[in-house]
C-alpha positions in Angstrom: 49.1 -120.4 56.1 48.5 -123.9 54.9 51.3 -125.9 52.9 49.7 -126.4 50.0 48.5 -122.4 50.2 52.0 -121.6 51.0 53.4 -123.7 47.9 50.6 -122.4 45.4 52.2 -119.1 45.8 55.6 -119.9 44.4 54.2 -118.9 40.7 56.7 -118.0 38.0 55.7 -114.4 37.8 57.2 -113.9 41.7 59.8 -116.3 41.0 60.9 -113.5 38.2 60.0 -110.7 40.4 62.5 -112.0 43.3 65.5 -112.5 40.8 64.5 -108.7 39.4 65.2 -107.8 42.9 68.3 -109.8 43.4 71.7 -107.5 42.9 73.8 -111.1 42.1 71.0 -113.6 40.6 73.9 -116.0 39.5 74.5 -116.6 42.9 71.3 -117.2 43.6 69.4 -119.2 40.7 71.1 -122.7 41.7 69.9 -122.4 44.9 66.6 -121.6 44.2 66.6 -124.3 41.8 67.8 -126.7 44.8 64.7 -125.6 46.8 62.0 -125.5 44.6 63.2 -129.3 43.9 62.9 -129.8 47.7 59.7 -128.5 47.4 57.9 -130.5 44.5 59.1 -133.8 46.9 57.4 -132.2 49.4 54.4 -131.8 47.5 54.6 -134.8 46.3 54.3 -136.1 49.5 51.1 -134.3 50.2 49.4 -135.3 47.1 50.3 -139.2 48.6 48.8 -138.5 52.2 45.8 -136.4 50.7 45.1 -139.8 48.5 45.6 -142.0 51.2 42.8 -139.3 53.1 40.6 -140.3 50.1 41.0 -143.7 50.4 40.1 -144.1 54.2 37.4 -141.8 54.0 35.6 -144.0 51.2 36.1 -147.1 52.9 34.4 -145.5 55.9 31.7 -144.6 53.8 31.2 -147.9 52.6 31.5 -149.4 55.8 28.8 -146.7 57.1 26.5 -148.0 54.4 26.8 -151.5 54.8 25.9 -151.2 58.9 22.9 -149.2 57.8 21.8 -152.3 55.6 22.2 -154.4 58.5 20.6 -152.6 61.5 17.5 -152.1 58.8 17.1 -155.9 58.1 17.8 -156.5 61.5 15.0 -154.2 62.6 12.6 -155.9 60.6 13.7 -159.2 61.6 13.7 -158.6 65.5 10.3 -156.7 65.1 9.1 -159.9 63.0 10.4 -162.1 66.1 8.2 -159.4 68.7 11.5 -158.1 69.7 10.2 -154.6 70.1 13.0 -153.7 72.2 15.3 -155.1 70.1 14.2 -153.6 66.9 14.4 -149.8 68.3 18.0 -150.1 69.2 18.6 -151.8 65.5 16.7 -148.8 64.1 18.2 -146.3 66.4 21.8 -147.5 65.4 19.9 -147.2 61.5 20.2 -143.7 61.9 22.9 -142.9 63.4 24.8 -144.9 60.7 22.9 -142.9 58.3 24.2 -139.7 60.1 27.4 -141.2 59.8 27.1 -141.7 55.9 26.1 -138.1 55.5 29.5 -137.0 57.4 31.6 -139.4 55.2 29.9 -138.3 52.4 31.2 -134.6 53.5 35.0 -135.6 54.3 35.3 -137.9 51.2 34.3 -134.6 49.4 36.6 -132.2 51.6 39.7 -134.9 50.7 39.0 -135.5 47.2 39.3 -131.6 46.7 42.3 -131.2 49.3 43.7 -134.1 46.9 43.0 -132.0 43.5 44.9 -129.1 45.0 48.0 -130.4 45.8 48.1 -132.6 42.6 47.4 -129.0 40.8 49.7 -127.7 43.3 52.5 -130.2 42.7 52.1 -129.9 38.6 52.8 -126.1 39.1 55.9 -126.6 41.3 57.0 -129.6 39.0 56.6 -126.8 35.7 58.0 -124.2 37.5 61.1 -126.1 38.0 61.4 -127.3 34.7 61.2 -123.9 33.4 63.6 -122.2 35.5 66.0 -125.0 34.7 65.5 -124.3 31.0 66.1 -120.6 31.2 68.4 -120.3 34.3 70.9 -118.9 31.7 68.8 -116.3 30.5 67.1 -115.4 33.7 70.7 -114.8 34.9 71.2 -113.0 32.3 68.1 -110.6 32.0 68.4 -109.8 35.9 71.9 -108.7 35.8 71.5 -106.2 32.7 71.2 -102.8 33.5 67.4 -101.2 33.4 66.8 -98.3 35.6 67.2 -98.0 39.1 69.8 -100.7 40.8 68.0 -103.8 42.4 67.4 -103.7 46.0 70.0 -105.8 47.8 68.5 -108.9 49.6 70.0 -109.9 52.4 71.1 -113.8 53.6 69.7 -114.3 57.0 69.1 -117.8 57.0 65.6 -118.2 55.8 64.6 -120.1 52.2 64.2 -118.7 49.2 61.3 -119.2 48.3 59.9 -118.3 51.6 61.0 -114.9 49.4 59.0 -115.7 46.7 56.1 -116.8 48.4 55.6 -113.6 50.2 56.1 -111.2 47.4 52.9 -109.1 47.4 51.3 -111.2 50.5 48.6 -108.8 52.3 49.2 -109.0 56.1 45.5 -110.9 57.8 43.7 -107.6 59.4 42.9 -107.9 63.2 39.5 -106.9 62.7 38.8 -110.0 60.8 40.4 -112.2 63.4 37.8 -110.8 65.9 34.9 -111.0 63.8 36.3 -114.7 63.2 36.1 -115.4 67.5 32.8 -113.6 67.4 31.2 -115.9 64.7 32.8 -119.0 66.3 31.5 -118.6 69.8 27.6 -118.1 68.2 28.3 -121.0 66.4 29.2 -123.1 69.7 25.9 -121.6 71.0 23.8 -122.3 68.3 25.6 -126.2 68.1 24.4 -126.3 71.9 20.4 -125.9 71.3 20.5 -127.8 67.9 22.1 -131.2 69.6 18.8 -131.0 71.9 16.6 -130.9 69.1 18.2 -133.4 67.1 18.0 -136.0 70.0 13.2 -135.0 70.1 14.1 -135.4 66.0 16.0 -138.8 66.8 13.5 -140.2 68.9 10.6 -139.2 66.7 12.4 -140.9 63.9 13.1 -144.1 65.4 8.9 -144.5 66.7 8.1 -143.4 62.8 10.3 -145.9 61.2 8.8 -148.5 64.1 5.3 -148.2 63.0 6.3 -148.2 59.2 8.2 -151.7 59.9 4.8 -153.0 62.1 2.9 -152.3 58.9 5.6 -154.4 57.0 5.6 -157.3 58.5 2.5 -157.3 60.0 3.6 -156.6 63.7 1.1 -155.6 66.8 0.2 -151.6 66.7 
């Protein structure tokens, strides 16, 4: 599990079902306080690197676009000059810029939404905390007043808190699925194999298509 999926599941109603569960919550509360403080810094710090993602991915972008302006008016200028040659490898690098923009254009997406999450995800930590701060007292309280059956002792064997919390209720991955996931990956290899080979006939066709638009631009032998 992710960090940011791991830290979206520290939600107030397990936070409350882990103290229900606790047979000496007032031992317990400060520390879980301490940790979930831990924890907003360290989503914090994801929410920065997940911006900084979002920041490099558009100056890619942009950087993608300006070289497909070039190679274009370059194209046209080399074909202008009877630089055939010339002008295929300018329109040739065209596309594969424009390729290029298209798989920006899918990251910048993929990081502004990673960057969304852990913003959410960091708010939810950072009102979690503030809550549990404001009714520690009463939390305490309510968890150590008798109501039915005794609480089930949890035992300190050196793992976090909230690695507790985060698992209350968390379904175990079936193995089924993980082999249906190596099934679908290989087909997807294959099938990435026999596509690459038709997008280098697609490539080619494009560049010769894009040539004879430019001759008829500028005026250029057929």
């Amino acid at each position: 599990m992710g960090l940011i999926s791991r830290l979206r599941r520290i939600t107030r109603g397990r936070i409350e079902a882990f103290l229900d569960a606790l047979e000496d919550p007032a031992l317990i509360v400060p520390q879980l306080i301490d940790e979930l403080a831990d924890q907003v810094k360290v989503a914090a710090n994801a929410e920065a690197k997940s911006l900084t993602a979002v920041k490099a991915h558009q100056r890619k972008l942009d950087e993608a676009t300006g070289r497909a302006l070039r190679m274009q008016r370059g194209a046209e200028l080399a074909l202008a000059a009877g630089k055939e040659d010339l002008a295929r490898q300018a329109v040739a690098l065209q596309l594969q810029a424009e390729r290029d923009q298209q798989s920006l254009r899918d990251m910048l997406a993929g990081a502004q939404a990673a960057h969304a999450e852990a913003r959410t995800v960091r708010r939810q930590l950072a009102a979690e905390l503030e809550s549990l701060r404001a009714r520690r007292g009463e939390l305490i309280r309510r968890a150590k007043a008798p109501s039915g059956p005794a609480p089930a002792r949890i035992a300190s064997d050196g793992r976090r808190l909230l690695d507790d919390v985060a698992r209350m209720e968390e379904k175990a991955v079936d193995a089924s699925d993980a082999a249906d996931a190596a099934d679908e990956t290989a087909a997807l290899i294959e099938s990435d194999l026999a596509s690459r080979q038709v997008d280098d006939l697609l490539r080619d066709n494009e560049v010769q298509r894009r040539l004879e638009d430019l001759r008829k631009q500028v005026g250029g032998p057929g």
